[in-house]
gemmi code that builds the backbone of each chain (N, CA, C; Angstrom):
import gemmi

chains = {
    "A": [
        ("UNK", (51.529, -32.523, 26.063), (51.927, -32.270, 24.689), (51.870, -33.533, 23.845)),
        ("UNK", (51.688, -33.057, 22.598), (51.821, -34.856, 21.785), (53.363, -35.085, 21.647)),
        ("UNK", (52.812, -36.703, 21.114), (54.492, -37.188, 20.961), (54.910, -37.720, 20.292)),
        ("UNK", (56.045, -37.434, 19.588), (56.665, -37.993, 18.346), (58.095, -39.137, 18.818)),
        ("UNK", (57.732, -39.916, 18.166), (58.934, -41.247, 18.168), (60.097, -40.945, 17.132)),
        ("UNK", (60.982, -41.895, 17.292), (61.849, -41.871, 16.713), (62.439, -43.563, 16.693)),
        ("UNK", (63.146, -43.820, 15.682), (63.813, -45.445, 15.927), (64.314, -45.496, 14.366)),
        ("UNK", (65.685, -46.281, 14.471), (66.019, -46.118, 15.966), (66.810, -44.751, 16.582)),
        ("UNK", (66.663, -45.361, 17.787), (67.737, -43.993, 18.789), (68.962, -43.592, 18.197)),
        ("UNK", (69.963, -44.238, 18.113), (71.062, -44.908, 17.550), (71.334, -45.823, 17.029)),
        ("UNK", (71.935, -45.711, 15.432), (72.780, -46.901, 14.580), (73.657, -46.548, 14.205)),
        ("UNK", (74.950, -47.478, 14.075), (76.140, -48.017, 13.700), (75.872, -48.508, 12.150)),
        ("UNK", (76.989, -48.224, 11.339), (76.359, -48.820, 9.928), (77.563, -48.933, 9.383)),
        ("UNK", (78.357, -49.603, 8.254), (79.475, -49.416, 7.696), (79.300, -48.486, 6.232)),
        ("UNK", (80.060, -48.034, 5.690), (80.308, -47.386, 5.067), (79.671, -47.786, 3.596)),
        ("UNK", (78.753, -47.393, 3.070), (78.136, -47.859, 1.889), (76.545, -48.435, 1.229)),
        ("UNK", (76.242, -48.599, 2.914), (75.127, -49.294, 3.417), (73.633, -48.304, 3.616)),
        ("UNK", (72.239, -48.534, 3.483), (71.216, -47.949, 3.589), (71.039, -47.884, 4.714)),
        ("UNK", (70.787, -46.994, 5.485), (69.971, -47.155, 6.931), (68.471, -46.495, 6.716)),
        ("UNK", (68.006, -46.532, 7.452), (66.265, -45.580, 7.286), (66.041, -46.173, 9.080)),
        ("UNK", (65.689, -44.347, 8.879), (64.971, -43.905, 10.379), (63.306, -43.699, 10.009)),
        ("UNK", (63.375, -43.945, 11.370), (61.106, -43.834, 11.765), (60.886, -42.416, 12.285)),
        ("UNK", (60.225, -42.099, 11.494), (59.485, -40.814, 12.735), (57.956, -40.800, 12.182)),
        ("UNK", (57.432, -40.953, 13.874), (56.380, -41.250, 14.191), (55.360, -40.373, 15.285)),
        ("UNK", (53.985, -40.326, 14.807), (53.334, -39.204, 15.371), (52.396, -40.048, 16.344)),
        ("UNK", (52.407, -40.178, 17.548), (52.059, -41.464, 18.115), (50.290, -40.855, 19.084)),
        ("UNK", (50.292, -39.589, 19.157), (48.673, -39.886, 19.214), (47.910, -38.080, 18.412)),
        ("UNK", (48.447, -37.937, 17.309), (47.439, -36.888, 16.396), (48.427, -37.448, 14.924)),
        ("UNK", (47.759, -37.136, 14.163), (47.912, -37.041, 12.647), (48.616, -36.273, 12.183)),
        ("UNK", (49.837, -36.268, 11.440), (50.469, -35.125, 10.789), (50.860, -35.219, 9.371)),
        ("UNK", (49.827, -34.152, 8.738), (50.132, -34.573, 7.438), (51.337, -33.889, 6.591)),
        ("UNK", (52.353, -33.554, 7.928), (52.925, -32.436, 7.244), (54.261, -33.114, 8.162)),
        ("UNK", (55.431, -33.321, 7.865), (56.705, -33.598, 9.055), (57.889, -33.267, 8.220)),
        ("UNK", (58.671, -32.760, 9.218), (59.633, -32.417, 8.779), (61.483, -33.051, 9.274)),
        ("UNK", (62.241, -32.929, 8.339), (63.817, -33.514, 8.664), (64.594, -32.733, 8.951)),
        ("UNK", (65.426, -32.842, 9.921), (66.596, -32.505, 10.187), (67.795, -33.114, 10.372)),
        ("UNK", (68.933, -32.070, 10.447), (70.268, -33.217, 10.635), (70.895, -31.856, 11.624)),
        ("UNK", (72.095, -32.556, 12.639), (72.309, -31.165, 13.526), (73.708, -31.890, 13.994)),
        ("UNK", (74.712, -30.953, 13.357), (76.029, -30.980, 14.047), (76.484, -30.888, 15.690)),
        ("UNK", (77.429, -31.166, 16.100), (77.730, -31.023, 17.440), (77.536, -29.573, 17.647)),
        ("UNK", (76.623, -28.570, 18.732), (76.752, -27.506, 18.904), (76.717, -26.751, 18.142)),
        ("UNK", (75.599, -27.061, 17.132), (75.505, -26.014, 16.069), (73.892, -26.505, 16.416)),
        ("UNK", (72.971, -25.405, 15.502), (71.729, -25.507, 15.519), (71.288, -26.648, 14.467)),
        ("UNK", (69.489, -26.861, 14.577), (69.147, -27.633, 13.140), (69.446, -27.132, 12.210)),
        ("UNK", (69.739, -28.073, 11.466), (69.528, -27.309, 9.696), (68.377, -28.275, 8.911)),
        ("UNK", (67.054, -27.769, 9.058), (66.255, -28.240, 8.234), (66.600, -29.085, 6.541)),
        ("UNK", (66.146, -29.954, 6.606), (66.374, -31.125, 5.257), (65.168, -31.075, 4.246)),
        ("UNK", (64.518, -31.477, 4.694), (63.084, -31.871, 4.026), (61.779, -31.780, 4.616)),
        ("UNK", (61.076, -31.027, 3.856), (59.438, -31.349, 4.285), (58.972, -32.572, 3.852)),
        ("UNK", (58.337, -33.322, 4.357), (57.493, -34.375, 4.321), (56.217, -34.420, 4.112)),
        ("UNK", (55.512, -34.712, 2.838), (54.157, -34.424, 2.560), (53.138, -35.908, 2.461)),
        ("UNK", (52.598, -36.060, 3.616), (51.888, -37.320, 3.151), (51.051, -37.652, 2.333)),
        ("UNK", (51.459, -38.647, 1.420), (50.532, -38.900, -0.282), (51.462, -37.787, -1.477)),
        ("UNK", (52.833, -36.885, -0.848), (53.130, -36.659, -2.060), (54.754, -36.724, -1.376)),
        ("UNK", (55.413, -36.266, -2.663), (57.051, -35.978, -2.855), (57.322, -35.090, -1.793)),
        ("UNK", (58.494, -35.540, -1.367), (59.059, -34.336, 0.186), (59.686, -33.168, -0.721)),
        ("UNK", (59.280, -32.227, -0.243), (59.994, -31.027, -0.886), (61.692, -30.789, 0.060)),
        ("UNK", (62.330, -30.715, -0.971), (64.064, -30.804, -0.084), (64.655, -29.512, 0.027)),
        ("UNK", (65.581, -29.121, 0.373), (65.839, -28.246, 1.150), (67.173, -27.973, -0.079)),
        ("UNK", (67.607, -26.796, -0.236), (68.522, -26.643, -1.696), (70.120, -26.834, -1.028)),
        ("UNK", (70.837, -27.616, -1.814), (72.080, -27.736, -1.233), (71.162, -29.971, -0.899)),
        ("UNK", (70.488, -30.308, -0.319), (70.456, -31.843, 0.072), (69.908, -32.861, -1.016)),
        ("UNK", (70.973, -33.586, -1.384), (70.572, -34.327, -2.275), (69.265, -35.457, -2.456)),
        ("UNK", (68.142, -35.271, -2.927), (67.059, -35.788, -2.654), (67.266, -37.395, -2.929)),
        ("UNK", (68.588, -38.190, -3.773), (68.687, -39.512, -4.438), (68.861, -40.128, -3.113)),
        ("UNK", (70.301, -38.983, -2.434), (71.328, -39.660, -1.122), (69.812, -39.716, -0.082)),
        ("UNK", (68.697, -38.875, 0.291), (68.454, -38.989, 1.320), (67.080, -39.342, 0.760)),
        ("UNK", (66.654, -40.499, 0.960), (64.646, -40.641, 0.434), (63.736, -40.395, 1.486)),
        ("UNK", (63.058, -39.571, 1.489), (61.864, -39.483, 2.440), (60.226, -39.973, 1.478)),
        ("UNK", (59.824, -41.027, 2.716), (58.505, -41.708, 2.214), (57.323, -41.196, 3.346)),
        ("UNK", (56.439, -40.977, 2.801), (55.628, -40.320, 3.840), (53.877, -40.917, 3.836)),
        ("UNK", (54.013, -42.350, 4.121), (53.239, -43.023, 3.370), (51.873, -43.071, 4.227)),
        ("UNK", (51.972, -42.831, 5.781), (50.611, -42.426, 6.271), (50.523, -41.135, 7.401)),
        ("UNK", (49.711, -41.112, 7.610), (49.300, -39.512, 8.382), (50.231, -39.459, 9.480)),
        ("UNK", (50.706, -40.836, 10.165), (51.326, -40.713, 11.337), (52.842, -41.305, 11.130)),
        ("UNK", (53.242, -41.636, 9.971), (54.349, -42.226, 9.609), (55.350, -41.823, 8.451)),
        ("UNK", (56.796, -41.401, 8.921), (57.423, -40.950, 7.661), (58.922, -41.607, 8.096)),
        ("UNK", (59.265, -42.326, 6.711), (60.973, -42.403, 6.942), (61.903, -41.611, 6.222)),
        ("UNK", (62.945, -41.469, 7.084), (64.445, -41.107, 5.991), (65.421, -42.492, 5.657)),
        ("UNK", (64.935, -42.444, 4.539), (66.749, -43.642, 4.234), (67.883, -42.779, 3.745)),
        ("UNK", (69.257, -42.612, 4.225), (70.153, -42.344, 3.940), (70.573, -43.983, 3.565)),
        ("UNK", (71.433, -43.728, 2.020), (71.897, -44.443, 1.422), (72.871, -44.469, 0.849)),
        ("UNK", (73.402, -45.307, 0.658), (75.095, -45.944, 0.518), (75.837, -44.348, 1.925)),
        ("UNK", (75.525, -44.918, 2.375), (75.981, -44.193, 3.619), (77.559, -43.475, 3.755)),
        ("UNK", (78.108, -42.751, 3.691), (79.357, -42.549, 4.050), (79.711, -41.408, 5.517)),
        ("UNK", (81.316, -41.401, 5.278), (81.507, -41.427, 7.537), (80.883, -39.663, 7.480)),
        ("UNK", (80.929, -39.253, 6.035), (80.169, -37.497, 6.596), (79.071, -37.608, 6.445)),
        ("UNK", (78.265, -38.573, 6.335), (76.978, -38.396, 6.635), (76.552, -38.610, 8.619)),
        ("UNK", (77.414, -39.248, 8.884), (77.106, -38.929, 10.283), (76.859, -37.771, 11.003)),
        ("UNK", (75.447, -37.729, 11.600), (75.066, -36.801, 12.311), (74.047, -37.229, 13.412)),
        ("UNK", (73.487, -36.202, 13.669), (71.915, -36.397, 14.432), (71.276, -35.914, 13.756)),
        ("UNK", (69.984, -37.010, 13.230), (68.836, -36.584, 12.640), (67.830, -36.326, 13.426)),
        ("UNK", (66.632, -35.345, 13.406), (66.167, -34.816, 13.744), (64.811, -34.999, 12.924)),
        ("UNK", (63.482, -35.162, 13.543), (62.008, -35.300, 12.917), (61.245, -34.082, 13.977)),
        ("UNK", (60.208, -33.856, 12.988), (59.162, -32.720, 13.672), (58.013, -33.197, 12.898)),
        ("UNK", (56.765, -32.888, 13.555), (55.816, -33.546, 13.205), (54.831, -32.066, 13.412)),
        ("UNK", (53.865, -32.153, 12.508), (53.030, -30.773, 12.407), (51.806, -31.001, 12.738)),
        ("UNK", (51.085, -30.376, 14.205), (50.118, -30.789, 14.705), (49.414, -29.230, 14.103)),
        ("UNK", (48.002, -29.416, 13.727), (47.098, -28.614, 13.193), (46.644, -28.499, 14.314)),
        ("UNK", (46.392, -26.836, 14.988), (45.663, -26.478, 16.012), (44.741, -25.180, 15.745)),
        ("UNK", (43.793, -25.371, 14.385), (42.514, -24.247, 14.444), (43.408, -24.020, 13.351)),
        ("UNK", (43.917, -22.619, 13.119), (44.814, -21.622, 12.509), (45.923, -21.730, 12.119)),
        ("UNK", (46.657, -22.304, 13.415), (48.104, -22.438, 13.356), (48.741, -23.655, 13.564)),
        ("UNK", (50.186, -23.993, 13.182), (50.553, -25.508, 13.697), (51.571, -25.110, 14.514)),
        ("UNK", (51.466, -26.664, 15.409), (52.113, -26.382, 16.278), (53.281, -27.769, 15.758)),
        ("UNK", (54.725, -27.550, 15.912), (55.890, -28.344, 15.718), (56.318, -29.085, 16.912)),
        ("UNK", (56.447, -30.674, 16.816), (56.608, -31.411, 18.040), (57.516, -32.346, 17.739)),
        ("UNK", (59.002, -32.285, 18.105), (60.078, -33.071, 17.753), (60.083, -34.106, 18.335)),
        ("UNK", (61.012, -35.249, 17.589), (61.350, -36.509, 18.033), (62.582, -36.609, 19.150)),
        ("UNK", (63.012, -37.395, 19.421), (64.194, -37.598, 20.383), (65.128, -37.133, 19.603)),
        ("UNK", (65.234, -37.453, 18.505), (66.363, -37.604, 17.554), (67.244, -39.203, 17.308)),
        ("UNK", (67.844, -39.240, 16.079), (68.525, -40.737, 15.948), (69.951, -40.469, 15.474)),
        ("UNK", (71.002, -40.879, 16.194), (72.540, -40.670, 16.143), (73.089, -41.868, 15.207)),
        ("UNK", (73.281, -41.107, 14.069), (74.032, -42.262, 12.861), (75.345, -42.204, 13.191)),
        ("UNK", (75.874, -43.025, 13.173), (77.580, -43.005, 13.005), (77.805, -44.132, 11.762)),
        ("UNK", (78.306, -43.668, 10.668), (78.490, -44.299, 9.516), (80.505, -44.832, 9.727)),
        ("UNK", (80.714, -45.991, 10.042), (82.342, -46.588, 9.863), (83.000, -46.228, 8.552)),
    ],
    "B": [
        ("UNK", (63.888, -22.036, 3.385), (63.711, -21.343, 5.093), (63.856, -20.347, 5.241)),
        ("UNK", (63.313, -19.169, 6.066), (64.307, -17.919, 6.547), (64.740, -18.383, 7.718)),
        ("UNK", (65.557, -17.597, 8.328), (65.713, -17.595, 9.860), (65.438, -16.585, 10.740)),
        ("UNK", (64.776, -16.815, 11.815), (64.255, -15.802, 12.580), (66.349, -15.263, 13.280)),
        ("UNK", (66.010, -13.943, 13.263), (67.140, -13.426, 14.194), (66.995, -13.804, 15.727)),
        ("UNK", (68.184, -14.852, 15.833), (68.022, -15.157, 17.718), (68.988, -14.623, 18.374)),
        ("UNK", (68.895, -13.732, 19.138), (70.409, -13.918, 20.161), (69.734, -13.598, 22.107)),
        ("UNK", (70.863, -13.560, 22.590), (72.311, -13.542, 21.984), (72.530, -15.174, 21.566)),
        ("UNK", (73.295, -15.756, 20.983), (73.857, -17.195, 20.616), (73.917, -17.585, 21.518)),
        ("UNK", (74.976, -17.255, 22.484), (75.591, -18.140, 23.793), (75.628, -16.847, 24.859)),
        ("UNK", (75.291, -17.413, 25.842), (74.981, -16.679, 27.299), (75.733, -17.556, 27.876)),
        ("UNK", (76.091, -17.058, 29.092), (76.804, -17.569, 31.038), (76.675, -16.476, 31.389)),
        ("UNK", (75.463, -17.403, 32.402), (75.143, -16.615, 33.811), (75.124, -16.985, 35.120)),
        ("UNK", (75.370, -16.266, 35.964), (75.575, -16.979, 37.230), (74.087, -16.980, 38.188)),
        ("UNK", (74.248, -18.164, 38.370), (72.664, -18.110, 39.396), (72.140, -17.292, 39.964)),
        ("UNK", (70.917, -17.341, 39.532), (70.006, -15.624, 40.233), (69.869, -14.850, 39.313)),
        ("UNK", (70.454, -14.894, 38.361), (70.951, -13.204, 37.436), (69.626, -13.618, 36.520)),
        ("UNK", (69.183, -12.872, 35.742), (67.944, -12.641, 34.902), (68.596, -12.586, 33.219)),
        ("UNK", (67.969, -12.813, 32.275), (68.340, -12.626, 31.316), (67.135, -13.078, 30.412)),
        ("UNK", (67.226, -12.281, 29.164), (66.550, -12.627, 28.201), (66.825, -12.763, 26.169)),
        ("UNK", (66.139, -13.029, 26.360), (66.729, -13.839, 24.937), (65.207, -13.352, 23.674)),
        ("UNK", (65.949, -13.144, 22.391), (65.172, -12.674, 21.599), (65.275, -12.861, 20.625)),
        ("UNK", (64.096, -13.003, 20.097), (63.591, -13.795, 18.525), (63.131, -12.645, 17.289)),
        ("UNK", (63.615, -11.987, 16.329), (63.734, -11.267, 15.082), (62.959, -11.630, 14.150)),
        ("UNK", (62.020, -11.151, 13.003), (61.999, -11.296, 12.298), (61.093, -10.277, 11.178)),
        ("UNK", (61.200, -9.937, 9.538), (60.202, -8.985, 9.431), (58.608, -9.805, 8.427)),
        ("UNK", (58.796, -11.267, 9.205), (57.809, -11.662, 8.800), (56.755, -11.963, 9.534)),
        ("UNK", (55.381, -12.333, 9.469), (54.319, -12.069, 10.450), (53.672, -13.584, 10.722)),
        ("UNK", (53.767, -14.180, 11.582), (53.583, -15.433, 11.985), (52.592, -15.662, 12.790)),
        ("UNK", (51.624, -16.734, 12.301), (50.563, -17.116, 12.718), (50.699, -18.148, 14.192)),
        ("UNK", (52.211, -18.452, 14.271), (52.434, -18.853, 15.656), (53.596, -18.293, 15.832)),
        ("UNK", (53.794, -18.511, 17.207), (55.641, -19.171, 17.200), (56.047, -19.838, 18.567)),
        ("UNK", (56.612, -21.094, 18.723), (57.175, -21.882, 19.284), (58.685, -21.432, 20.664)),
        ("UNK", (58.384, -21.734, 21.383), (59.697, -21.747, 21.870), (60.343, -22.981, 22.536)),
        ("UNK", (61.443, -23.606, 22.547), (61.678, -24.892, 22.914), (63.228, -25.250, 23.471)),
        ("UNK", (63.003, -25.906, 23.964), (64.243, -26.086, 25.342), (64.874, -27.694, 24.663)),
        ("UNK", (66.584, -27.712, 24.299), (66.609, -28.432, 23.931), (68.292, -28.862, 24.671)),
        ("UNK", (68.321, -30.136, 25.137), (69.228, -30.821, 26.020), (70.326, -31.744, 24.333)),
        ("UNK", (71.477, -31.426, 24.593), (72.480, -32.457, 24.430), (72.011, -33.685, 23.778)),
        ("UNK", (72.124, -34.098, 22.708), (71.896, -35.619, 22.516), (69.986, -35.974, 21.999)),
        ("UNK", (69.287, -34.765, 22.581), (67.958, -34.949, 22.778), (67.237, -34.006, 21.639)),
        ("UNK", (66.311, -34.181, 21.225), (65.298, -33.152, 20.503), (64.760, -32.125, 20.992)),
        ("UNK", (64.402, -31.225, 20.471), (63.530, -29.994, 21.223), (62.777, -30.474, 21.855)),
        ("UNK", (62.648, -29.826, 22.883), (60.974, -29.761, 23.625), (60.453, -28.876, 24.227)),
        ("UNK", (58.970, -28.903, 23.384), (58.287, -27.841, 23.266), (57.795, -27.345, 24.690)),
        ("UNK", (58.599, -25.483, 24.758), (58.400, -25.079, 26.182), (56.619, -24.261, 25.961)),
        ("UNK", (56.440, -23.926, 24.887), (55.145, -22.948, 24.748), (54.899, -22.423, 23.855)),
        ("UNK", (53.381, -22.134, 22.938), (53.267, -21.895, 22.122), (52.572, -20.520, 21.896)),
        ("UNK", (52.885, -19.078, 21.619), (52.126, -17.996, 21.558), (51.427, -17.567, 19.673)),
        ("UNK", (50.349, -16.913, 19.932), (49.528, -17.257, 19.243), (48.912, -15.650, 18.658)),
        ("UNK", (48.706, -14.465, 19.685), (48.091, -13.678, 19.730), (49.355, -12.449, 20.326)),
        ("UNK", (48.928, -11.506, 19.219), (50.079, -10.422, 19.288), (49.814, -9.529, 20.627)),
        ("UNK", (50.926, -9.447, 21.117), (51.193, -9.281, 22.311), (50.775, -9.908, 23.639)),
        ("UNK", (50.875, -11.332, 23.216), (50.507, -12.420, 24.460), (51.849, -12.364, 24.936)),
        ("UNK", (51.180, -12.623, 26.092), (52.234, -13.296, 27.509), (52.343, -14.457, 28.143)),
        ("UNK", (52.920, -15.461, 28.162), (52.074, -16.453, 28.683), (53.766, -16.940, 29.762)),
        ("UNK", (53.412, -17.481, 30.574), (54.549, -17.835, 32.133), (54.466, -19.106, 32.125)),
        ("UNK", (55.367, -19.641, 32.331), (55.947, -20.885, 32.841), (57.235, -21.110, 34.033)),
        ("UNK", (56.330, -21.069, 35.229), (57.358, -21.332, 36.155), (58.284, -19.711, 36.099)),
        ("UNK", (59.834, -19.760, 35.964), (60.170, -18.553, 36.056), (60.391, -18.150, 34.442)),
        ("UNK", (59.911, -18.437, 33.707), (59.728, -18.287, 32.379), (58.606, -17.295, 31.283)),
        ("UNK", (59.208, -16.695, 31.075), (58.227, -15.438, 30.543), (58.054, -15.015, 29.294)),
        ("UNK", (57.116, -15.515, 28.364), (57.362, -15.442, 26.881), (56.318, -14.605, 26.229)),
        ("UNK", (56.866, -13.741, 25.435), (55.848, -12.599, 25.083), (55.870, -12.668, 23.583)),
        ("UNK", (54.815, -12.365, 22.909), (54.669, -12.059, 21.185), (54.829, -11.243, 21.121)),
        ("UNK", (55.174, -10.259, 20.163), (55.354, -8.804, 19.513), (53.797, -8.511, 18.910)),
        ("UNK", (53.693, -7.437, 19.212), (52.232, -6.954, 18.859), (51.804, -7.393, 17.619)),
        ("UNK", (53.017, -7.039, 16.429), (52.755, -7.539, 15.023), (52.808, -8.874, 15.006)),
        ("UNK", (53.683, -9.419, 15.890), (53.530, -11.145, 15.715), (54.695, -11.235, 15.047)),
        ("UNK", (55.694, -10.492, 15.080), (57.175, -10.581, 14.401), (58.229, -10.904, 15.047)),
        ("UNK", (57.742, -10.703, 16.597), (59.230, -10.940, 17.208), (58.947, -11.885, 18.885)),
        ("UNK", (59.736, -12.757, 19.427), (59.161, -12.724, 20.189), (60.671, -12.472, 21.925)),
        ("UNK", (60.042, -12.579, 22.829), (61.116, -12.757, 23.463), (60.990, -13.589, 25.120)),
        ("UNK", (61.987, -14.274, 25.436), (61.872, -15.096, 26.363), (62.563, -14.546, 27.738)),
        ("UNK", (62.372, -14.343, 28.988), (62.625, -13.877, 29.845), (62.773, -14.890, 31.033)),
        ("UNK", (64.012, -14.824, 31.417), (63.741, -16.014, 32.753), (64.504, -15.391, 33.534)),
        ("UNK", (63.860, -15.558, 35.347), (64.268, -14.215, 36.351), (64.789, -15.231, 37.210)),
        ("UNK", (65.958, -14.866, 37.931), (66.234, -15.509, 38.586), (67.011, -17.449, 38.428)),
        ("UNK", (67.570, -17.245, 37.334), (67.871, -18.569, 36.668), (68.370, -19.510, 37.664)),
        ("UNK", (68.493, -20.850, 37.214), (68.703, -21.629, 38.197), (69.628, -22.876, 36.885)),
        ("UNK", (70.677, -23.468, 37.828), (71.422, -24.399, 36.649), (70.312, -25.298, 36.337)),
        ("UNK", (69.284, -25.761, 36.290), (69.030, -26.771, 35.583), (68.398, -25.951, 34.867)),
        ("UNK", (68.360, -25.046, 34.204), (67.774, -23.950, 33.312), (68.855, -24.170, 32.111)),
        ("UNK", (69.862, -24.495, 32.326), (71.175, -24.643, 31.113), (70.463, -25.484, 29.818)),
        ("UNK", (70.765, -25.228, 28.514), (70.277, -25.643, 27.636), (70.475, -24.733, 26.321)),
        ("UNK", (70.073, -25.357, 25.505), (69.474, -24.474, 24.362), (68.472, -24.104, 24.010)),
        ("UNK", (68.240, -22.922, 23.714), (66.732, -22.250, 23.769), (66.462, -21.913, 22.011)),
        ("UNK", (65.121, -22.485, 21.807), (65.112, -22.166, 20.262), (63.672, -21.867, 20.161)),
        ("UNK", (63.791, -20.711, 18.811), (62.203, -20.048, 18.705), (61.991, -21.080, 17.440)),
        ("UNK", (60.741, -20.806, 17.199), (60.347, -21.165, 15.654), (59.161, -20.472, 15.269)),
        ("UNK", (58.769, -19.794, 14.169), (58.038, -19.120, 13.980), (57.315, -20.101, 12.500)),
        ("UNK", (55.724, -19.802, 12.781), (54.916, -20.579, 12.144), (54.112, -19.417, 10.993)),
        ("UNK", (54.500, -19.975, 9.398), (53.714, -18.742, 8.710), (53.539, -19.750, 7.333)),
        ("UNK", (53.459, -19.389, 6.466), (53.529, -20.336, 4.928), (54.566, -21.133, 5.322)),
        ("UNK", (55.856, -20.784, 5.766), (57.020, -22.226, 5.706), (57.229, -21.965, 7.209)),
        ("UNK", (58.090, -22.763, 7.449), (59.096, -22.771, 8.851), (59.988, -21.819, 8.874)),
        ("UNK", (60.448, -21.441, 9.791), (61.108, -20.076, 9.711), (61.639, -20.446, 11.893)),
        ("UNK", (62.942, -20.872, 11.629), (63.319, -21.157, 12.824), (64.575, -20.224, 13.280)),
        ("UNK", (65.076, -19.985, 14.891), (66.177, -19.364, 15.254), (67.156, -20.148, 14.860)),
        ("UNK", (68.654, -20.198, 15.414), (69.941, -20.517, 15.289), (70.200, -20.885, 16.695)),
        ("UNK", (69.280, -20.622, 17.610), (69.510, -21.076, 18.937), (70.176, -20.119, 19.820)),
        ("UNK", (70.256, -19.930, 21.145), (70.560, -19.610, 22.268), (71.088, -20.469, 23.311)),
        ("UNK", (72.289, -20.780, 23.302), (73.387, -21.595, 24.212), (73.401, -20.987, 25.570)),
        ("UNK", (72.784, -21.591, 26.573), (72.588, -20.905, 28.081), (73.113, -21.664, 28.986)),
        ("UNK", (73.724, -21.291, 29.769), (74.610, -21.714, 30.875), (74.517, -20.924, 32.010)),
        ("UNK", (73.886, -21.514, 33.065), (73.751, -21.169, 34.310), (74.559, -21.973, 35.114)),
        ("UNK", (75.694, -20.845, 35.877), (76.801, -21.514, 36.579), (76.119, -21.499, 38.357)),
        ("UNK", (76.594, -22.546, 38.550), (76.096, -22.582, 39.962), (76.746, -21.567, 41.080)),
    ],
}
model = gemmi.Model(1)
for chain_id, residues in chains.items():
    chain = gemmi.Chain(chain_id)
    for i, (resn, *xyz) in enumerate(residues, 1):
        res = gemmi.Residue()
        res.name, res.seqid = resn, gemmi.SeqId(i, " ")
        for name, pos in zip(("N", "CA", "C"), xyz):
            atom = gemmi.Atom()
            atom.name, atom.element = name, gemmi.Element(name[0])
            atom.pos, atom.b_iso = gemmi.Position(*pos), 0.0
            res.add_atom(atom)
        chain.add_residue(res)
    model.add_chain(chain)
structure = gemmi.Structure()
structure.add_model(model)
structure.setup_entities()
C-alpha cells in the first residue's frame, strides 16, 4: 500500500502558540488530502479538504483563520493550528488521495497528538 | 460530508464467534474503503472494493459491495483477539462520505 507520513508524531505546546503538522505522501502524488481531528473513542470528524495550488475547502462549524491548511506541492500539505488553546487538543489525522483509473483510493497518516498546556 | 450508516457501533465477542458489520448508504460510490484502525494510530487500509457485488477475502475477512455499490459489508468468521479494533468504511463518490466506526472486541 502507499504511505503517508506524518510529523510530528507528538507535540507539547503552551497555550497561545502556532504549531503546524506535515502530512506527507511519500511515494505517489496527491493532489487532493484531507484533515482530521478525532476525540478519545469517538470516530474522525473530517476538517478540511486540501487542494494543491488552491484554498482548502473547510468543513462548516471549523474555523478556517484558527486552522491554515497550505497545500503547496503534490506530495505535501500542512495544518497550523494557531494561538493554540487546551481545547484544541486532539489527534489530528491526514489522508492522502491516491488516483487509481476511476476511483481514489484514501491512505492515512499515523496521526499527530497535540496537547496544548 | 454525509455519513455512510455503520453498525453495529460497538461489538464483544468471544473468540470463535463470527460477526459482521455493515456499511449504509443511498448514495452510489465509485469505491469504498474498509480500514482497521488501532488506538493512538491512523487507519489502515484493510481493502478496497470497486465493482458491485465484489467479494474480495483477506485472511478470515470477507468484504462484499452491494450490487448498486451502496452498501457494503464486512464479515469475519471465527474471530480471533488480535482482530480487536476499530473497523471503518469509507465510501468514494463526488465527496467523502465515511462510517462512524465499529468498536470490536474479541475477548479471549
Amino acid at each position: 500500500g502507499a504511505v503517508v507520513s506524518q510529523h510530528p508524531s507528538r507535540v507539547i505546546c503552551k497555550s497561545g502558540t502556532s504549531v503546524k503538522i506535515e502530512c506527507r505522501s511519500l511515494d505517489f502524488q496527491a493532489t487532493t488530502m484531507f484533515w482530521y481531528r478525532q476525540f478519545p473513542k469517538q470516530s474522525l470528524m473530517l476538517m478540511a479538504t486540501s487542494n494543491e495550488g488552491s484554498k482548502a475547502t473547510y468543513e462548516q462549524g471549523v474555523e478556517k483563520d484558527k486552522f491554515l491548511i497550505n497545500h503547496a506541492s503534490l506530495t505535501l500539505s500542512t495544518l497550523t493550528v494557531t494561538s493554540a488553546h487546551p481545547e484544541d487538543s486532539s489527534f489530528y489525522i491526514c489522508s492522502a488521495s491516491r488516483v487509481r483509473g476511476v476511483y481514489n483510493e484514501q491512505f492515512f497518516g499515523p496521526g499527530t497528538r497535540l496537547t496544548v498546556l | 460530508t454525509q455519513l455512510l450508516e455503520q453498525s453495529p457501533q460497538f461489538l464483544s465477542i468471544q473468540e470463535g464467534e463470527n460477526l459482521t458489520v455493515y456499511c449504509n448508504s443511498s448514495s452510489v460510490f465509485s469505491s469504498l474503503q474498509w480500514y482497521r484502525q488501532e488506538p493512538g494510530e491512523g487507519p489502515v487500509l484493510l481493502v478496497t472494493v470497486v465493482t458491485g457485488g465484489e467479494v474480495k477475502k483477506l485472511k478470515r475477512l470477507t468484504f462484499q459491495f452491494g450490487d448498486a455499490r451502496k452498501d457494503s459489508s464486512l464479515h469475519i468468521t471465527a474471530a480471533q483477539p488480535g482482530y480487536t479494533g476499530n473497523y471503518l468504511c469509507m465510501g468514494s463518490a463526488r465527496q467523502l462520505t465515511f462510517g462512524s466506526g465499529t468498536q470490536l472486541t474479541v475477548l479471549p
